[in-house]
N, C-alpha and C positions, 0 to 999 in steps of 0.2 A: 814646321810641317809644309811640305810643297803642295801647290794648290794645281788644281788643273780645274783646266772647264769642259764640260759636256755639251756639245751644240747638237741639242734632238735627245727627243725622249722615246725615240720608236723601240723595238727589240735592241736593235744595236748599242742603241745608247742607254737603255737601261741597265743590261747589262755589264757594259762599260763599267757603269757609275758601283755596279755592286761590286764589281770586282775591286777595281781602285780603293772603295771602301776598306774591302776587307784586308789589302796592303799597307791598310794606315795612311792613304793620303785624300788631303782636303777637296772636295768634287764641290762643286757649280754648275748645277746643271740650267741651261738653257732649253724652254718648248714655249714655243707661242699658240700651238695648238694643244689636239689634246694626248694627255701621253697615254701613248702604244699605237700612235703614227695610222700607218695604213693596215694594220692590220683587225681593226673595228672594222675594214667592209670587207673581210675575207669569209667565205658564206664557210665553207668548210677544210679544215686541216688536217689530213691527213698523213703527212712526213715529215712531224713532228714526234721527236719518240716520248716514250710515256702515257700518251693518251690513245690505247688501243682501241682501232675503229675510228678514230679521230676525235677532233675537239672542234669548235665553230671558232670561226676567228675574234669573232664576240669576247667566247668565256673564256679564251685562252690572254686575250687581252686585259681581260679583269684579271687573273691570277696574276699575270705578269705586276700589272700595278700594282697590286697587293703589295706585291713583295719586294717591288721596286724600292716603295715610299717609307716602307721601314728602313731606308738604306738612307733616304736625303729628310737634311733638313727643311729647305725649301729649293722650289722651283722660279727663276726668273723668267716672267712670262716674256719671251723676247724672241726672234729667231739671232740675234746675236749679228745682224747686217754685215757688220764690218769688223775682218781682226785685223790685229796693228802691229807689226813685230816691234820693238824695242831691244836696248839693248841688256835688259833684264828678263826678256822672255815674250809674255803677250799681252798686249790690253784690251780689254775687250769690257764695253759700256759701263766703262769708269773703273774698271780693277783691272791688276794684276795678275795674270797668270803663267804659271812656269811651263805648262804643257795646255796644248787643244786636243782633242780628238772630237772629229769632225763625224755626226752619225743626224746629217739631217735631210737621209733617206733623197725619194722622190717626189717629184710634183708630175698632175697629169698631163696630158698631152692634151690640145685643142684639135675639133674637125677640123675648122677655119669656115663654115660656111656659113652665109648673109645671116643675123642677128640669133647666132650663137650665146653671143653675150647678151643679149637683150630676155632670152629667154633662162638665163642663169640669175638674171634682175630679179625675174618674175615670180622665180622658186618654180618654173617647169622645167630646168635640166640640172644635174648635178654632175659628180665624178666621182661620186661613191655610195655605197646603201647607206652608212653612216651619218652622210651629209645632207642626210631626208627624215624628218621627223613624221612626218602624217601618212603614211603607208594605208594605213587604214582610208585612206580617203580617194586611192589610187586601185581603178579596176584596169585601164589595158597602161601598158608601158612601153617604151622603146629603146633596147640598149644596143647602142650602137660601136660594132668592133667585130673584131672575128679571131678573137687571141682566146687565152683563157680565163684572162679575166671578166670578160665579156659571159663567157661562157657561166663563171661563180654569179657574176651579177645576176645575169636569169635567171640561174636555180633557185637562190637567196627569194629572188621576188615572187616567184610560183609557188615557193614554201608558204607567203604569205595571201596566198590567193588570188594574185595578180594573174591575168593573162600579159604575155611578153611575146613581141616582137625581135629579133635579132636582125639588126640589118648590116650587114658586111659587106665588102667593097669585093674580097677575094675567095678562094677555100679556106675555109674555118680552119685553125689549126692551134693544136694542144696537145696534151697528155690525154692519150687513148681513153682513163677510166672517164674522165672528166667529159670527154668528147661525146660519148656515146650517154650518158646521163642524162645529157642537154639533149640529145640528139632523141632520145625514149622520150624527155616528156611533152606529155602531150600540149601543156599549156605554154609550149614556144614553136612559134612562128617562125621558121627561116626565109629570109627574104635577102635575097643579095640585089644589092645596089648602092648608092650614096646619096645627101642630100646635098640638093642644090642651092636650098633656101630656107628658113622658116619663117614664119608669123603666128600672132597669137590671137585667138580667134575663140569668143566665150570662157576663157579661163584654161582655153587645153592649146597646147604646143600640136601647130600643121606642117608639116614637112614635106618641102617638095622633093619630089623622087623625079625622077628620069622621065618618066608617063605618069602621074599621077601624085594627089595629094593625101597624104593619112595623119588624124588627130590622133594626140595620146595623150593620157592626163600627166606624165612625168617622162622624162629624155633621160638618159643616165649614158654618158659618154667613156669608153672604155677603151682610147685607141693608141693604147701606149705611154710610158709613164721617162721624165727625164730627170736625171739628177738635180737637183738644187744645192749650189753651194753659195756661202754666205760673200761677200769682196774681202780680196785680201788688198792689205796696205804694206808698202816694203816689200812685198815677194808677191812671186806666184805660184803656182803647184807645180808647175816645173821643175823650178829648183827650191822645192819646198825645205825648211830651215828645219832640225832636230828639234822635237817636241810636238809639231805637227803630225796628226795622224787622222786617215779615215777609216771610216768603216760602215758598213753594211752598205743600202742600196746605192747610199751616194758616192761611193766608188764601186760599185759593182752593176751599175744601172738598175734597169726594169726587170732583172731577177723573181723580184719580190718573194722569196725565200725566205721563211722566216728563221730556221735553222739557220742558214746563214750568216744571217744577220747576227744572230746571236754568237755564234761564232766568232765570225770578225769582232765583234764587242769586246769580246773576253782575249780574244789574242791581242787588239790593240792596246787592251790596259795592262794587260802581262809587258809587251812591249815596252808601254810608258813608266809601268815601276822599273824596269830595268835601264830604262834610257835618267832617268828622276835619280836613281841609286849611283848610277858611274858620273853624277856630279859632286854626288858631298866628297 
């Protein structure tokens, strides 16, 4: 039986793996975080079909795994750093496989400005709702961006009673229904500018603005997301070697589409039983 591995458990590569499954070949799936990727901090989905009115990216990400984990036997918690062509196929941390398909999505984007990371130490900034356990413990916020994801993050936090700040560098920009959402409620602040600086100061993240300083008890950064791919050994994606495939955001960037993704899952593994098949 040919073996392939899965690197990422997001949409894409759940998908992946069920299909493959169900062609009768051996999957390895690879997720060092948690599976269904980015889409635990998506506040609401609605171009997604099947779920009329929409689904939260929450529950939509539980049923995914549901029905993911009937498909594998186990997951190796690993993001899979490094693949290795050979001349049998791929190795990858310590086994053999005949086929990759590469579905390990995006990583977020940094502001860059003075002790960013110092307040990511502290659990006062994040890069997703997901990656915040105490909500309850957070009355104003500050999500910084002017995309749309920016835009889901505020909604997501207003839903839970937060007051939020929106701080943007430019004119906000998204999809009309989403824009104007944000834009009605009441409990977001638009405030355009950037920060220069922060420091931490009583337990709440201070951010210097252009004129002026503002505390929040939680940062949540939303300014854009970049593919993550794992090191290739032997080749590059260039001239990528047959049996190699990607799919979802990490070839398609900052999309974050989850249709998509799912998409591309299912056609890369159609792909690979056909490309697996024209060796026997």
């Amino acid at each position: 039986m040919s073996r392939v591995a899965v690197i990422g458990a997001g949409p894409a590569g759940m998908a992946a793996t069920i299909q493959l499954v169900r062609a009768g070949i051996e999957v390895q799936v690879f997720e060092q975080g948690r599976v269904g990727g980015a889409l635990w901090n998506a506040g609401w989905v609605e171009n997604y079909p099947g779920f009329p009115g929409g689904i939260s990216g929450h529950n939509l990400a539980k049923l995914m795994e549901e029905q993911f984990l009937g498909y594998v036997d186990n997951i190796i918690s690993s993001s899979a750093e490094e693949i290795i062509l050979t001349e049998k196929g791929f190795f990858i941390s310590g086994q053999e496989f005949d086929g990759v398909i590469i579905c390990t999505g995006t990583r977020p984007k940094k502001v860059g400005f003075t002790c960013e990371d110092k307040l990511a130490e502290a659990g006062l900034l994040c890069y997703g709702v997901a990656d915040y356990h105490a909500w309850h413990r957070v009355k104003e916020a500050c999500v910084i961006g002017g995309g749309e994801a920016s835009m889901d993050m505020a909604l997501s936090l207003t839903e839970e009673g937060i007051k939020v700040t929106l701080l943007h560098r430019s004119e906000p920009d998204g999809i009309l229904a989403l824009k104007q959402e944000a834009i009605s409620d009441e409990e977001i602040t638009w405030l355009e500018g950037e920060v220069k600086e922060a420091r931490i100061h009583e337990n709440k993240a201070v951010l210097a603005l252009e004129n002026e300083e503002r505390a929040f008890d939680m940062v949540l950064v939303a300014v854009g997301r970049e593919a993550c791919m794992p090191e290739f050994n032997g080749f590059d994606m260039d001239d990528a070697p047959a049996g190699l495939l990607v799919a979802g955001d990490a070839t398609r960037g900052g999309l974050g589409q989850v249709a998509m993704a799912v998409g591309d899952g299912v056609d890369m593994a159609m792909t690979m039983d056909r490309y697996l098949r024209s060796k026997k």
